[in-house]
C-alpha positions in Angstrom: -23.3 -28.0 1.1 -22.3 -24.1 1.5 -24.8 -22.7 3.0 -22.9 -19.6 1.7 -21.7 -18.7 -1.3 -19.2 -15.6 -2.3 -19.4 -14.6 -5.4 -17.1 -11.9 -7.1 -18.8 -10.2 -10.2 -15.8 -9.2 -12.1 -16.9 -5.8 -14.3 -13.7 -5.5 -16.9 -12.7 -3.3 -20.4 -11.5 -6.2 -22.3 -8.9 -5.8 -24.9 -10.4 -6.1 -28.8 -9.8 -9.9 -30.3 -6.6 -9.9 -28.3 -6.7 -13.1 -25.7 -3.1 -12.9 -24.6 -3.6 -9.5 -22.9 -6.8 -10.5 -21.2 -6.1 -13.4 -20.0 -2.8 -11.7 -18.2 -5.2 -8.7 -16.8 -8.3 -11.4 -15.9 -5.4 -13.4 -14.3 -3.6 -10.1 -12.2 -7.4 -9.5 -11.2 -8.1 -12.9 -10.0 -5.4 -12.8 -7.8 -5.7 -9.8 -6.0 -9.3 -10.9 -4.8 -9.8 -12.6 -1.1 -8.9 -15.8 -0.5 -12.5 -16.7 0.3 -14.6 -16.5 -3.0 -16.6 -19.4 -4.2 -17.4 -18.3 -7.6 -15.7 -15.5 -10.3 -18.1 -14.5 -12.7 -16.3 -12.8 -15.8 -18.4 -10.9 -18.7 -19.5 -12.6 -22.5 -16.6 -13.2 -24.5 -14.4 -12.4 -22.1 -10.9 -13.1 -24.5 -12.1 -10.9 -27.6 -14.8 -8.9 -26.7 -18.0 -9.1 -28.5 -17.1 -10.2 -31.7 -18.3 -11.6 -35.2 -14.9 -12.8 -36.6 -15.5 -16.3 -35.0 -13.1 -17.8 -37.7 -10.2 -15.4 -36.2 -11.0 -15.6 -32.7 -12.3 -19.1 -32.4 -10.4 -21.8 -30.0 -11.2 -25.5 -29.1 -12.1 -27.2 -25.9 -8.7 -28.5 -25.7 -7.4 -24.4 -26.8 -5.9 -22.1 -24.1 -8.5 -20.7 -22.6 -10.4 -23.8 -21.7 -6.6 -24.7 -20.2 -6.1 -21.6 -18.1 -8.9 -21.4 -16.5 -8.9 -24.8 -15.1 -5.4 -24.0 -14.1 -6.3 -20.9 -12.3 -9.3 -22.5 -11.0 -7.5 -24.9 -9.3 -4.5 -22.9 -8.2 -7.3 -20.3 -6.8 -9.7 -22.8 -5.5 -12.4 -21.3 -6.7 -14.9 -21.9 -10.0 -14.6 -19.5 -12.4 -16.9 -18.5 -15.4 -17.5 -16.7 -18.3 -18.3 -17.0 -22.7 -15.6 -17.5 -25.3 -15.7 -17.9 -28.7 -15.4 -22.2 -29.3 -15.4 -23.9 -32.7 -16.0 -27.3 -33.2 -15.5 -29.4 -36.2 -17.5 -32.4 -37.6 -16.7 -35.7 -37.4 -16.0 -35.9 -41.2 -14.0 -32.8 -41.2 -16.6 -30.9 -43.9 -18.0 -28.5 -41.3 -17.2 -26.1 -38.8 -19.5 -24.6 -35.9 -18.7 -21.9 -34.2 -20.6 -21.3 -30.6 -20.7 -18.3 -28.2 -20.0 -20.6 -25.2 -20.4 -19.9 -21.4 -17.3 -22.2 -19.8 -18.0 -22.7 -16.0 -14.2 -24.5 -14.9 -14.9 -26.0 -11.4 -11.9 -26.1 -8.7 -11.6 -29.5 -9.4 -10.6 -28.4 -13.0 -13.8 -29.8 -14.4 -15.5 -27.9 -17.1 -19.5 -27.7 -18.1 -20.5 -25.4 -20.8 -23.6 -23.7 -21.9 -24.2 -22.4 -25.6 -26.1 -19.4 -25.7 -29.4 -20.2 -27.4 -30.9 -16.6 -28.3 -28.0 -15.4 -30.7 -28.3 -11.5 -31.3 -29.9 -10.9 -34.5 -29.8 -7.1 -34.4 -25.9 -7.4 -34.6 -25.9 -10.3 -36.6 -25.0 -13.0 -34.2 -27.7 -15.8 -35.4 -25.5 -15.5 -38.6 -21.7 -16.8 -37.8 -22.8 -18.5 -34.9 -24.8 -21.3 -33.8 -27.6 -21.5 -31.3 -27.5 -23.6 -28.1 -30.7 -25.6 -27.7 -29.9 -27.0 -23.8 -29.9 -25.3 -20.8 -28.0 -26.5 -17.9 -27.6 -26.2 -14.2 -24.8 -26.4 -12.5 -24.4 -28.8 -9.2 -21.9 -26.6 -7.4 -21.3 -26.7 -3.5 -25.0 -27.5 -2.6 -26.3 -24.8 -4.9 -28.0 -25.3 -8.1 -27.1 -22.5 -10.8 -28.6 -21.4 -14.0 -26.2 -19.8 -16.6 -27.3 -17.6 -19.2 -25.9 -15.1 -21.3 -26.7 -11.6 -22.7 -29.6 -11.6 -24.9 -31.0 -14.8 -23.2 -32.1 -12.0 -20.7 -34.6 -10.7 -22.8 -36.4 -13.9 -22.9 -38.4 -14.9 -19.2 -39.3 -18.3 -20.4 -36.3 -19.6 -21.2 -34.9 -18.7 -17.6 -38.4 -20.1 -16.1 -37.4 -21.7 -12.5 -38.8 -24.8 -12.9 -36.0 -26.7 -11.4 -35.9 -24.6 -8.3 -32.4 -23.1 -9.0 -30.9 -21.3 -6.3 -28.9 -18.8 -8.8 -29.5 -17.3 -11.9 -26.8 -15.3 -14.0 -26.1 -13.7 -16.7 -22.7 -12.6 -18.7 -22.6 -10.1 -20.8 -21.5 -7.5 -23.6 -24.7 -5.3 -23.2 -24.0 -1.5 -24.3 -25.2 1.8 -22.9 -28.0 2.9 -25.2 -29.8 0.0 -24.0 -28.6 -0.4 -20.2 -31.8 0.8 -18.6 -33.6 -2.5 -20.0 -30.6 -4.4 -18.2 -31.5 -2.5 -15.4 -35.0 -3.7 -15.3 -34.9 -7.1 -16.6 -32.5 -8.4 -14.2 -34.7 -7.4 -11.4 -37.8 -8.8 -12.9 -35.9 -12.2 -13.5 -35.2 -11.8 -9.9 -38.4 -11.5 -8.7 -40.4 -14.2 -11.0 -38.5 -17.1 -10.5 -37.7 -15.9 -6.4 -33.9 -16.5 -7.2 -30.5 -14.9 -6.5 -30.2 -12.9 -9.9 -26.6 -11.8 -11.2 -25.8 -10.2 -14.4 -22.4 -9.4 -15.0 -21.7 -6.8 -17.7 -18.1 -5.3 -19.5 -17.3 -1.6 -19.6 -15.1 0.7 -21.9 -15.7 1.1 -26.2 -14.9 -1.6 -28.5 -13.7 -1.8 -32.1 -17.6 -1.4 -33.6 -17.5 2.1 -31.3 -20.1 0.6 -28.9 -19.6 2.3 -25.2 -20.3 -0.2 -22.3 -21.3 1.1 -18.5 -21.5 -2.3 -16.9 -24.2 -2.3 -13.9 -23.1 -5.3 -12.6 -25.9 -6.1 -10.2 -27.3 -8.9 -7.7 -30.5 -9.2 -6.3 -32.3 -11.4 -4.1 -35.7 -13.3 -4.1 -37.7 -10.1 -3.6 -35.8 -8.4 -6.2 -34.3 -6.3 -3.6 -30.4 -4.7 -4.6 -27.6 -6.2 -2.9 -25.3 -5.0 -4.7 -25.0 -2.4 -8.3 -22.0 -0.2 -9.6 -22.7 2.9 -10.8 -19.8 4.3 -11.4 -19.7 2.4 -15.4 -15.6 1.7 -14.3 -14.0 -1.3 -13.7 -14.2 -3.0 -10.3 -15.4 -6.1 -8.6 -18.1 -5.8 -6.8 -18.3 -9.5 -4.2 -21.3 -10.1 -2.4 -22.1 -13.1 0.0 -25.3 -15.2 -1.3 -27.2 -16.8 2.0 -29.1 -20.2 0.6 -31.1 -20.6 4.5 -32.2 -16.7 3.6 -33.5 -17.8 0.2 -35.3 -20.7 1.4 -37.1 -19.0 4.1 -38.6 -16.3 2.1 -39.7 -19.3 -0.7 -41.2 -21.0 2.1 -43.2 -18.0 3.1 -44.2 -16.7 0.3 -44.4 -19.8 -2.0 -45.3 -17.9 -5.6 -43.0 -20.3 -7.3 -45.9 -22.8 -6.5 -48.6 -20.8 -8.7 -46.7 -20.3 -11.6 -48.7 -21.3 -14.9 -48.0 -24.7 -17.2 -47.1 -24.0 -20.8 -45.5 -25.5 -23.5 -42.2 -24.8 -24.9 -40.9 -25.0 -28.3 -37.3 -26.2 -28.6 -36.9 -28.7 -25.9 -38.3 -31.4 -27.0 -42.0 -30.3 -26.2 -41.5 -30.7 -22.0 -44.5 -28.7 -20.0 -43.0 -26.7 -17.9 
């Protein structure tokens, strides 16, 4: 176990539906961090930008981005994170899905993915791609961590602790006309479920004219700041997560312990 973890929230302009030249800047990036990070969080669709030409942009599991991010996680030692547009084909070769796909590549060069399961309808999302109905958590270094992405924010009970994470995060594409609900729902994810809360957001305009200010952001248990940009530029903003800190102010304050039953739709009718 780590009782530690240092996580770098990597807040980039990404290149429109052009992988080659982010994966070379995501790569120049990665390597002019510290030796000493745990985790790289990168933002939604990190190869394309946020994009509805799934059919263009789309790669396999076996594609080059799933490849160069195990490489780099294992040359770095570190696991790295972040969506990408994935397609997968049936069986029977008659149909093709295409998924908005968070890809968490281990430093062991495993990979565990999460399909985001609340697609954007106001841009259209819900129509080229398909919805995740799982969510996971990730066993990493003695920590338990819940990935999410973008809109998934919007939506409490789907990020409802019940498994006593120890890290909640989200990746995203999330613009600047609505960044003040960023702003607040991050810290109110924080502080329901008593959980380290990241949200990792892009910067810079895309193709669709949409301008992007990131505030990147953690927060602790209490929903206190530990760390923001403000500046709406690129940078990487690293900040050390303490799991003894987190456990202590569960133990004191217990709320996770009073939270209400209920019955959710969608996975396979579980009370949580």
């Amino acid at each position: 176990m780590t009782a530690k973890l240092n996580v770098a929230l990597m807040q980039i302009d990404l290149f429109w539906e052009d992988r080659q030249s982010n994966l070379h800047a995501i790569r120049e990036k990665v390597y002019s961090l510290p030796e000493h990070i745990d985790l790289i969080i990168l933002p939604e669709m990190f190869t394309t930008g946020f994009t509805m030409d799934p059919a263009k942009n789309a790669e396999s599991m076996s594609g080059e981005t799933v490849t160069w991010m195990r490489k780099l996680a294992k040359e770095r030692n570190t696991a790295i994170t972040g969506s990408v547009v994935i397609k997968e084909i049936s069986k029977n070769l008659k149909e093709t899905r295409y998924y908005n796909r968070l890809l968490f590549a281990h430093p062991n060069g495993n990979i565990e993915h999460y399909d985001k399961k609340h697609t954007f309808t106001l841009a259209g999302e819900h129509e080229v791609y398909t919805a995740g109905k799982e969510r996971i958590l990730v066993q990493y270094k003695g920590w338990k961590i819940c990935p999410l992405i973008c809109y998934d924010l919007r939506f409490p009970v789907w990020a409802r602790n019940t498994d006593d994470y120890d890290l909640l995060f989200y990746v995203a594409n999330w613009p600047e006309s609505r960044i003040s609900a960023w702003d607040a729902l991050l810290k109110s994810r924080a502080i329901e479920n008593m959980s380290y809360t990241i949200g990792v957001n892009r910067v810079g305009r895309d193709a669709n004219d949409h301008n992007y200010v990131g505030h990147s952001a953690c927060f602790d248990a209490l929903g206190n700041c530990l760390s923001k940009d403000i500046n709406g530029k690129e940078s990487t903003l690293i900040v050390t997560l303490e799991k003894e800190t987190q456990d202590l102010l569960r133990k004191k304050f217990n709320f996770l312990a009073d939270r209400d039953g209920f019955r959710l739709s969608g996975i396979n009718g579980i009370m949580i």
